[in-house]
N, C-alpha and C positions, 0 to 999 in steps of 0.2 A: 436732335441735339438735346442734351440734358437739359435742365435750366439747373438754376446755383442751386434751388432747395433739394431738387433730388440729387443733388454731388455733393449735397451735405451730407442728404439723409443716409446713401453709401459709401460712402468713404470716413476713414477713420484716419488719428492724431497717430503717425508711427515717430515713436523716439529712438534717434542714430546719435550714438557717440561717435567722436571725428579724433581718431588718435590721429597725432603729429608725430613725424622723427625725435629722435633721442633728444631731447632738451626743450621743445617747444612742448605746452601745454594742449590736453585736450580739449574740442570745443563737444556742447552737445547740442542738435539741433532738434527742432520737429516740424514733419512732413505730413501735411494731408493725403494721403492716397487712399487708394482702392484696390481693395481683390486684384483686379484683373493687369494691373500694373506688376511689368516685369521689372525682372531685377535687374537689366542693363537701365530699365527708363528710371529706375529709382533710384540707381549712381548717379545719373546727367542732373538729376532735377536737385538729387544733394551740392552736386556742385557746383551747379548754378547760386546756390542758394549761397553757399560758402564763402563764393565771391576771394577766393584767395590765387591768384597766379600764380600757382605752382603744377606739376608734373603728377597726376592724381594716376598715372597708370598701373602703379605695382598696389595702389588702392585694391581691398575687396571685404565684401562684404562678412561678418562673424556674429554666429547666433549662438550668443552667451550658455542659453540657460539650457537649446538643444547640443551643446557645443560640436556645432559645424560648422562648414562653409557654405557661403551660398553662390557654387561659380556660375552656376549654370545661368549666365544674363539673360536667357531666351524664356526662363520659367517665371509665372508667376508669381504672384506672394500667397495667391489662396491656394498653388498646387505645390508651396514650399509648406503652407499650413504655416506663414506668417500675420500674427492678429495682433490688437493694440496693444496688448500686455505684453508686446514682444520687443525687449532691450537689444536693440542689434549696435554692430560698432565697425562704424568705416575705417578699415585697421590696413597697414603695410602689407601685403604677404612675406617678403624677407624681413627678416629680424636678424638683428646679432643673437651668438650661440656660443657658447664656451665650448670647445672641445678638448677633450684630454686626447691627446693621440697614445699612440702602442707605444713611446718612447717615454710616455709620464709627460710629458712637456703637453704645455695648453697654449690655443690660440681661439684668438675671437674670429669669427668668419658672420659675416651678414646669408642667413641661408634660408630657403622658400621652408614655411610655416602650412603653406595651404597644399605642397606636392605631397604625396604618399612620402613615407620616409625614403622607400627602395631609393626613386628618386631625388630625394634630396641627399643620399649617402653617394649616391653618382656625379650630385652638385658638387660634394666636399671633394670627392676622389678627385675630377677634373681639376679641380683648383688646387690640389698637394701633388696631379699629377704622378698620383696610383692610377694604374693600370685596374679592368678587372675588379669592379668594386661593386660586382654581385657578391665577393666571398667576404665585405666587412658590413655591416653595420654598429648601429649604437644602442649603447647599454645604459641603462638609469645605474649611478653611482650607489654603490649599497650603503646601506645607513649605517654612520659610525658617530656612537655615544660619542667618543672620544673628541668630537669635532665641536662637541657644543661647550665643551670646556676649556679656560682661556687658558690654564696651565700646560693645555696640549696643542696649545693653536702653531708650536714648533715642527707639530711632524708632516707641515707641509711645505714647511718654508725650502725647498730644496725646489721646489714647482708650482712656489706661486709668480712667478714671471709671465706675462700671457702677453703672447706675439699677437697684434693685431692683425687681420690680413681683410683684404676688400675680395669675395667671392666671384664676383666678376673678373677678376684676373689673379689672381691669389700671386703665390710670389714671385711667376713671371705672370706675363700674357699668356693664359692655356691655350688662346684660339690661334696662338701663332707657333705657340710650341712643339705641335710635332701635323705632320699631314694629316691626309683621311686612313696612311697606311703607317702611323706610327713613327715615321722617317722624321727625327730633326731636322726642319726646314733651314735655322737659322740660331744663330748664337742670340738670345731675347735681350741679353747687356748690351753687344757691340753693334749688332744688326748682320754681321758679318756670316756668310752660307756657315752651315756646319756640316760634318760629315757625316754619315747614316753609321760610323761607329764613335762617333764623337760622346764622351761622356762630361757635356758641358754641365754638370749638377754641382760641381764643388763647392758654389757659395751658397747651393740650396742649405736653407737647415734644415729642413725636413729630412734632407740625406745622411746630415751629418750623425754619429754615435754619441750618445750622452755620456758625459763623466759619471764614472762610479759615484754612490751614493757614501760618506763615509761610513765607518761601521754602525755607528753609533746614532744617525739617522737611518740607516736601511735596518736596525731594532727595533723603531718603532712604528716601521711599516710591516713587520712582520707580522702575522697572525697564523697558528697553526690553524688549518682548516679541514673541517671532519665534512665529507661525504655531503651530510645534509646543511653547513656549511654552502658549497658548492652548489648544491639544490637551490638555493635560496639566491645566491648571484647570478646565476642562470635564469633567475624568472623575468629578472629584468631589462632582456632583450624587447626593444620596442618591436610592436605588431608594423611591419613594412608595408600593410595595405592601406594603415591610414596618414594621416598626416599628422605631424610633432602639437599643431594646436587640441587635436582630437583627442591627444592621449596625455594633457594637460602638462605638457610643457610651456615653457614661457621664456617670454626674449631674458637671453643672459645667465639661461641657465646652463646647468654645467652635465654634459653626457660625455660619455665613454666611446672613443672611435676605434674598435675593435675588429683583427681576424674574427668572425664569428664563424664561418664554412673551414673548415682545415682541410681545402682539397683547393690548392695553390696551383695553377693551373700558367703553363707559358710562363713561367720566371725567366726573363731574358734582362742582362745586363745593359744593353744596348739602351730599353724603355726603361726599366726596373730597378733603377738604382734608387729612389726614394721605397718603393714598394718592400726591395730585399732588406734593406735598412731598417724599415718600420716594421718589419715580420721577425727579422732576427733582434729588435730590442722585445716586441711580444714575448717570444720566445725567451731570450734574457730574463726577464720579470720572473718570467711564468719560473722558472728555477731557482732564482733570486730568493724569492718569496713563498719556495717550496709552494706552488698552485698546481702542481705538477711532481709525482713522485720519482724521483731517481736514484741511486747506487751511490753510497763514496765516492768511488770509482769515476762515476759519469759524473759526478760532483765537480771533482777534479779536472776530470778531461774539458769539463764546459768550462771553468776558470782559467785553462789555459788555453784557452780560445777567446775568449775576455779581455787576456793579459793582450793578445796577441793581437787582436782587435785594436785595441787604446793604443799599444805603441805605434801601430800603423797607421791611426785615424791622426794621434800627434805630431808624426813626422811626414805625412803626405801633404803636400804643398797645394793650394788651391785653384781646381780646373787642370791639373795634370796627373796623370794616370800611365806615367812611367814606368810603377811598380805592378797595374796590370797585364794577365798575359794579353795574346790576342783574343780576340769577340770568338772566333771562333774554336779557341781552344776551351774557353768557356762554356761556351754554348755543348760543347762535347760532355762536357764534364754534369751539365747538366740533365743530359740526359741519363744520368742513372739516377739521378731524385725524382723525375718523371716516370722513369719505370716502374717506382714503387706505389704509387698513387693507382690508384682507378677511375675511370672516364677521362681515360686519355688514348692516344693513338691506337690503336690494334696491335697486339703481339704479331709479329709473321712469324712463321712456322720455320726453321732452319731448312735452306734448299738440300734436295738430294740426299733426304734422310730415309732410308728404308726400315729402318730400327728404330723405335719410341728407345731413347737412352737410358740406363738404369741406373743404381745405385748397389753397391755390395759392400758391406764393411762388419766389421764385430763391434758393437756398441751394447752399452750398457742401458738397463730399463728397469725405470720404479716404477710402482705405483702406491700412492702413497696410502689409498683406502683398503688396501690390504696385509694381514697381518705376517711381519715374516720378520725375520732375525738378522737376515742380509736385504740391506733397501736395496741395491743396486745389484742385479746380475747381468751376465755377460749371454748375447744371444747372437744370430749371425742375423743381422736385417739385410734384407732384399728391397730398394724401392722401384717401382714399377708403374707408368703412369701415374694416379693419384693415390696408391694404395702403398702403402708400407705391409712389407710380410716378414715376419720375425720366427727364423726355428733356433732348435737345441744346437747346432754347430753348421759350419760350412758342408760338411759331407750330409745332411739332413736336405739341403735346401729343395732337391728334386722331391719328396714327399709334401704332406699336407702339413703347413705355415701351422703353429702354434698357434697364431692370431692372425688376423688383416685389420688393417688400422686405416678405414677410408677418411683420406682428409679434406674433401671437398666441406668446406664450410668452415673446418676445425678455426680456433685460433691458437696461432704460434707465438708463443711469448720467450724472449730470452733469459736466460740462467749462466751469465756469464760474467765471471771473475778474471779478467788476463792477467793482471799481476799474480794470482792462485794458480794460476794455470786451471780454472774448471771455463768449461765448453759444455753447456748443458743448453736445451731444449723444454719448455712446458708445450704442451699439446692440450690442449681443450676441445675433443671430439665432442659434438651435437650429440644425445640421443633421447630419444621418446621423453623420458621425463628429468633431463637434463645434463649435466656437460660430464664424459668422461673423463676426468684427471690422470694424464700419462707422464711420465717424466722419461728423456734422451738422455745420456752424457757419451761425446765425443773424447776423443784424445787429443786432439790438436786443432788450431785454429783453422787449417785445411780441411781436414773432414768435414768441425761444423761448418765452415761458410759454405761448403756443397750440399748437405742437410739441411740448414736452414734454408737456401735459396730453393730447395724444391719442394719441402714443405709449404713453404709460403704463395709459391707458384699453386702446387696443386690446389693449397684453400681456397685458389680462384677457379679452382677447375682449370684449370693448366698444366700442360707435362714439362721436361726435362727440355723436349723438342722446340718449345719457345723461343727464341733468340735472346728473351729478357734473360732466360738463367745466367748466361754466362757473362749480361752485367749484371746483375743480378749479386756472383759467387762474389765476381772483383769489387764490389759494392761494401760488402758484408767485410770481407779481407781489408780494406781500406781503414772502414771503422774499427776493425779489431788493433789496428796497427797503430789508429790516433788512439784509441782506450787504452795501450802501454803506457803506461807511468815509468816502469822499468830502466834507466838509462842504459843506453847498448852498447856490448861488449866495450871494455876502454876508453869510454867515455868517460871525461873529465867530470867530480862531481861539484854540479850548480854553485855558481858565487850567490848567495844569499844577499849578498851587497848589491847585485848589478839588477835587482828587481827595485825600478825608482818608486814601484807604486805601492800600496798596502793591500798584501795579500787577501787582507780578510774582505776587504770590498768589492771582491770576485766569487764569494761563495756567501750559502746566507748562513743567517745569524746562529741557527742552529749549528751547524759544520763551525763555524768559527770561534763555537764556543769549546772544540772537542779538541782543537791542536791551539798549542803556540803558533804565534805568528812566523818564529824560524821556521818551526817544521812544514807550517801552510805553505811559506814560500817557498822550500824545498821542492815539496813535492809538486807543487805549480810549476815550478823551472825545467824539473824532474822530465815533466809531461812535453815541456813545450818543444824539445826536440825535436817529435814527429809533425810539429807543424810550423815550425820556423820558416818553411820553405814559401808559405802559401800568403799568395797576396791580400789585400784587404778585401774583395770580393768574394775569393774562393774561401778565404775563410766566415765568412758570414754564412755564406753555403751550407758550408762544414755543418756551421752551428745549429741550423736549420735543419740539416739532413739528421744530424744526432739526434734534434729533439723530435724527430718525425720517430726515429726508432724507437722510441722508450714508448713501452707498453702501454698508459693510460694519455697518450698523446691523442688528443683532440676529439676527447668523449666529454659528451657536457651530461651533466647527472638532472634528472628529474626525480620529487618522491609522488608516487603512484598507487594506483590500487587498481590491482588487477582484477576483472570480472570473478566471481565466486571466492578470493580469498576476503579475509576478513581482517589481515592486516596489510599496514603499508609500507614499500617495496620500492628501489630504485629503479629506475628504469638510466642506462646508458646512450646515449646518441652518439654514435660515428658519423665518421664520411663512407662507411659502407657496410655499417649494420646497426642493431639495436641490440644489450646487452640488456637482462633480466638480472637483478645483481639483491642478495640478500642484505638488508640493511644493515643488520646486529653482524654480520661477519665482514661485510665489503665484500666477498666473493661472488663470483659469476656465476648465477644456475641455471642459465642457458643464452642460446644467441640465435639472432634470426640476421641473416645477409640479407640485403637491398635487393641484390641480384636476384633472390626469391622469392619479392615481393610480388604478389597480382595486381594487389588492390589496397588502397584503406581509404575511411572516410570519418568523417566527425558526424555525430548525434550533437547538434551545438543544443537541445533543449536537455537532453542527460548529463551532456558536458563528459562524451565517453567516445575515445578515438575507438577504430576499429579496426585491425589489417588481415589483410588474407594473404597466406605465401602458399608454395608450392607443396604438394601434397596433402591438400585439408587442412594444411596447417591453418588456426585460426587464433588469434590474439584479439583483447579488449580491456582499455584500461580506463580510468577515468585521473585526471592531474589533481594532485591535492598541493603541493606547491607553487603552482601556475593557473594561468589560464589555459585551457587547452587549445588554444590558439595557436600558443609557442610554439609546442610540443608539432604540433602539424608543420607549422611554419618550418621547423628545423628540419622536421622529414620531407616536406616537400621541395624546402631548398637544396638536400643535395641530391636528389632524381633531379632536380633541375639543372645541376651543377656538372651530371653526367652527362648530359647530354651536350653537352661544350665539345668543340671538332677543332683541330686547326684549319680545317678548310674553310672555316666560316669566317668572317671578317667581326670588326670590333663590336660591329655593332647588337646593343643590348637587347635581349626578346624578351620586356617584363611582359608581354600577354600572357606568354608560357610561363613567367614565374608565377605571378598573377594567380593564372589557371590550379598551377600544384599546388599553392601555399594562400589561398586566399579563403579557401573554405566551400567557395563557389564551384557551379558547373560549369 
């Protein structure tokens, strides 16, 4: 047994700050201990010492200057390399958090500080009662001069209200709220059973749709944003392997609760009604505030979806869903936003098909990088499994094709004007040292939604023979029909009076600066024909499923520098490739699909990702707007994101995210 001088002679004075909940004062203490003292024995003997009757168990340990934690109670202090000079602080692990949710609205939520974020974005989801909250995380708010001046301290007042909510039950009871299989157990107000199609959320507010911004405030949230813009809000996705204290957050600060995955996976009405909500005002923003490029046209079609939204959110009565159809005619309907996604269910092959199906029509073909007098000529295409073959006429087609146009990988982006009547096609073929530029134009909204539905198909390596195509065509035809502005035949035209709300708080500041407010409402009204029909649900859908279709939908930009060049270059992130994109033009100079990938890995001492794809293909880039952390992070979460089954049940596999996105073997 020691005697006191040698417990002098090894042991040292460690100084613990003792923070207290919100309002009480810190205490600071100090402890003789030793090396060999663990850190569960160096909480007990702290709170012996502390002598205060209180509940010390969400207590833990926090080392200031290496800024960690110290959970592991079982470790020592000389195998944590904790010495006298070492400031530690006996601190909460939950803290309150500001979050901005996807609808701009903020709530305070008490949330773990010491879990990886993954998990504590799991915490928030369980407590708003998002399904699926592998596909959001949080974003550090980008810095705006404008905030530090009091002259502008106005352009938040529209969202400075912050809901308070206790994370342990947020604004029902989670642990009562639905089974282990999703199934609403019970109504959380009355106690009374509920139904497993019951959509008891009406006094949720997290469910409800936020009132339009008025013009004049949604001004001065606007900011046009250039590319590298974009780069730059993108950096500030928190690293999900460590936790909110590591990455120098602090109680009360304010983050971003964000889609950040845009591969939406099982949207069902049933669980989804806060989730579809807070995706479709995402999405809202994202066009609002032009963060997201669209068409007049789609302009317009998203504001009368908007309009059409508001009056249904204002006149649906709370906890009743009268104006829904049934779960399962929904559920139907959703399955063609599913089909367009990838890592999800299996195509099945059409039964009792002897014949790969074709394509035969006379369409027209540019190309824009060569020199000619007539942009557009008339050819006869043939498509055929994944290849398009283009000759001089119909009687030609049994000879050798002009061209073959393989479009496995390509990307298919739309050229479509319905009120113009143009039905156009871009094509961006892969090859050796970058993307072939081809241009389609169809004659009628029929040809292209069978064109496009199999282009689209083949860029997956998929044929005609699919069963997806033919939702797929009706998919494409749906949208074509909400994108008419045109009122039909004999239709009455629009009361500009019977729109109660101000047109221009449905489109942003730019579009609204281009019409009168008559003509904005006209043609809003113009529009809303083709979706008067659709209930509050489906049209949220809608709104979702349009903004999945627009070309630059759910690519987050990085600036990079590619192995051997000498300038810097964007790089694109999807949910199922990576775009090489020229900075000075914006345009695409090549594209690598996920589905190609072998391999990649990070060099974290050069700070230079690396990926291997199919055919020797080889890429290497190093992040000059991020850490390359992110950048893995984003690719390795949606391979992670693919691999999602409906056979599998809710429960989360962060080992495997972990594994892809954490840098580790």
């Amino acid at each position: 047994m020691a005697t006191a001088a040698e417990y002098g002679h090894n042991s040292w004075e460690l100084s613990i700050q003792v923070d207290q909940r919100e309002g009480d004062e810190g205490m600071k203490f100090k402890l003789r201990v030793k090396g060999d003292l663990h850190i569960g024995g160096l909480m007990l003997k702290l709170v012996e010492k502390i002598k205060a009757p209180q509940d010390w168990s969400d207590h833990a340990i926090w080392w200031e200057k290496k800024s960690c934690w110290l959970l592991k109670t079982h470790w020592t202090l000389d195998k944590y390399g904790v010495q006298a000079d070492a400031d530690l602080r006996y601190t909460p692990q939950h803290k309150p958090l500001c979050i901005q949710l996807p609808n701009m609205k903020t709530i305070k939520l008490r949330v773990s500080f010491s879990c990886v974020v993954f998990k504590t974005v799991a915490e928030i989801c369980k407590a708003l009662n998002i399904r699926r909250s592998e596909e959001l995380s949080l974003l550090k708010p980008p810095d705006d001069p404008k905030k530090k001046k009091k002259k502008d301290k106005g352009t938040e007042s529209a969202f400075d209200d912050i809901l308070n909510m206790d994370v342990a039950g947020g604004i029902y009871c989670s642990l009562g709220l639905y089974s282990k299989t999703m199934t609403p157990t019970y109504d959380p107000d009355s106690g009374s059973p509920a139904s497993s199609t019951s959509l008891w959320f009406g006094e949720n507010p997290m469910m409800a749709c936020q009132p339009n911004l008025p013009p004049e405030e949604l001004a001065k949230l606007y900011k046009p944003l250039t590319l590298e813009d974009k780069a730059a809000i993108n950096a500030g996705w928190l690293d999900s392997s460590r936790s909110l204290m590591e990455q120098g957050i602090q109680e009360n600060d304010r983050l971003l609760l964000r889609f950040k995955y845009h591969s939406f996976f099982d949207l069902n009405p049933k669980y989804d009604a806060v989730r579809i909500t807070q995706l479709y005002e995402q999405a809202r923003w994202a066009i609002l505030l032009e963060e997201i490029d669209c068409t007049e046209e789609e302009m317009l079609m998203f504001a009368s979806l908007q309009y059409h939204i508001c009056k249904l959110t204002l006149s649906t009565e709370p906890l009743t869903n009268s104006s829904e159809p049934e779960i399962d005619e929904v559920e139907a309907a959703l399955s063609n936003l599913e089909s367009t996604l990838e890592g999800r269910n299996a195509d099945k092959i059409l039964e009792d098909i002897t014949d790969i199906p074709k394509l035969e029509d006379m369409l027209k073909l540019f190309r824009p990088k060569r020199l000619t007098l007539k942009p557009y000529k008339e050819y006869w295409f043939v498509f055929r499994d994944t290849t398009i073959s283009y000759y001089k006429n119909k009687e030609s087609a049994n000879k050798e094709p002009i061209e073959q146009l393989h479009l496995r990988g390509c990307e298919v982006i739309p050229d479509v004007n319905v009120t113009e009547k143009k039905f156009g096609l871009k094509l961006l073929l892969p090859t050796a040292d970058g993307m072939n530029e081809i241009y389609i134009r169809c004659d009628n909204e029929t040809q292209y939604s069978k064109w496009k539905a199999a282009c689209m198909l083949a860029s997956k390596g998929k044929t005609m023979a699919y069963s997806s195509y033919r939702t797929e065509v009706k998919k494409i035809q749906s949208f074509l029909q909400m994108k008419s502005l045109a009122p039909p035949p004999g239709h009455a035209a629009p009361d500009v009076e019977s729109m109660e709300m101000n047109a221009e708080c449905f489109v942003s500041p730019r579009y609204a600066k281009k019409y009168k407010t008559k003509q904005l409402t006209t043609r809003i009204l113009e529009a809303l024909h083709n979706i008067s029909q659709l209930s509050l649900m489906e049209a949220k859908m809608r709104f979702i499923q349009a903004w999945q279709s627009l070309p630059e939908f759910g690519i987050k930009y990085y600036i990079v520098r590619f192995r051997g060049s000498k300038k810097d270059e964007l790089l694109g992130i999807s949910y199922n490739k990576l775009i090489r994109i020229d900075m000075s033009t914006g345009l695409p100079v090549t594209t690598w699909r996920f589905s190609n990938m072998k391999q990649w890995n990070v060099n974290w001492e050069i700070k230079q990702v690396t990926i291997e794809f199919d055919q020797s293909v080889s890429i290497a880039f190093s992040c000059q707007s991020c850490d390359c952390k992110v950048v893995h992070e984003y690719i390795g979460g949606y391979i992670f994101l693919s691999t999602r089954s409906k056979d599998q049940n809710e429960t989360l596999r962060e080992e495997l995210f972990h594994k892809l996105t954490g840098g580790q073997d």
